[in-house]
C-alpha positions in Angstrom: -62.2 -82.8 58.1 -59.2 -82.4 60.7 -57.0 -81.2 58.1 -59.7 -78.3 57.0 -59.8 -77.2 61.0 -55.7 -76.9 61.5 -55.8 -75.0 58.0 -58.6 -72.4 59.6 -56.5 -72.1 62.5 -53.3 -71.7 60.9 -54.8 -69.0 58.7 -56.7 -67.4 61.6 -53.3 -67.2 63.1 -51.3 -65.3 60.0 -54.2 -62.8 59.7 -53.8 -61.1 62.9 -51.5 -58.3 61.9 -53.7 -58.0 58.3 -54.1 -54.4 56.9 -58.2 -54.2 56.2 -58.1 -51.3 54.6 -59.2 -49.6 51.3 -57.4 -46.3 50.0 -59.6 -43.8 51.2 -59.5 -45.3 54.4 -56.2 -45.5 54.4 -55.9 -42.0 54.2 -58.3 -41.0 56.8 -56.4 -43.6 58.9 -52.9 -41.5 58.7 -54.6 -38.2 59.4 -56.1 -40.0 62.5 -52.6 -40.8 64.0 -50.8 -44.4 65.1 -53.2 -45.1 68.0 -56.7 -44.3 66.3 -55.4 -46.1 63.0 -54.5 -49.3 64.5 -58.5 -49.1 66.3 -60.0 -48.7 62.7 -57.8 -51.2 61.3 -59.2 -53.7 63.9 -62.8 -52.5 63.7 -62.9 -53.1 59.6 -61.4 -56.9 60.8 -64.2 -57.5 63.1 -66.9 -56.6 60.5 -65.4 -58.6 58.2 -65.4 -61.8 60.9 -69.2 -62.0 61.3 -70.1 -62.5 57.8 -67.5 -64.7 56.7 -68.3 -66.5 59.9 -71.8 -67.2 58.5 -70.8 -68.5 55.3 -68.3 -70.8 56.7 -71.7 -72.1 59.1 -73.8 -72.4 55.8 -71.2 -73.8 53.5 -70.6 -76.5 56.5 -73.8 -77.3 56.8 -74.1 -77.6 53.1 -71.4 -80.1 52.9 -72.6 -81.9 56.1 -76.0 -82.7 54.4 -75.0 -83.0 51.2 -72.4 -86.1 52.5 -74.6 -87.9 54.5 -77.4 -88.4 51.7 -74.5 -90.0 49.3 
């Protein structure tokens, strides 16, 4: 279980400067400019955070359950 949390954090880590977005946003993004693309680019990561964030509590709790009964 310790390795599984130093692999989230390592991954957390490398996916700070991640591109998050699709083509057509993409474009929008360079008509927008540097500053207002970089803002967009971090607002599709947060939307992304809260619903992986949920799976990761289910699957967890899954596992947790599903361990102790064996």
């Amino acid at each position: 279980m310790k390795k599984i949390g130093q692999i989230a954090v390592v991954l957390l880590a490398l996916s700070i400067n991640t591109m998050a977005q699709c083509s057509l946003c993409t474009k929008t993004a360079q008509q927008l400019g540097e500053g207002p693309a970089k803002g967009l680019n971090a607002g599709i990561l947060m939307l992304a955070v809260t619903p992986l964030i949920i799976i990761a509590f289910l699957g967890f709790r899954y596992y947790r359950n599903n361990r102790q009964q064996a």
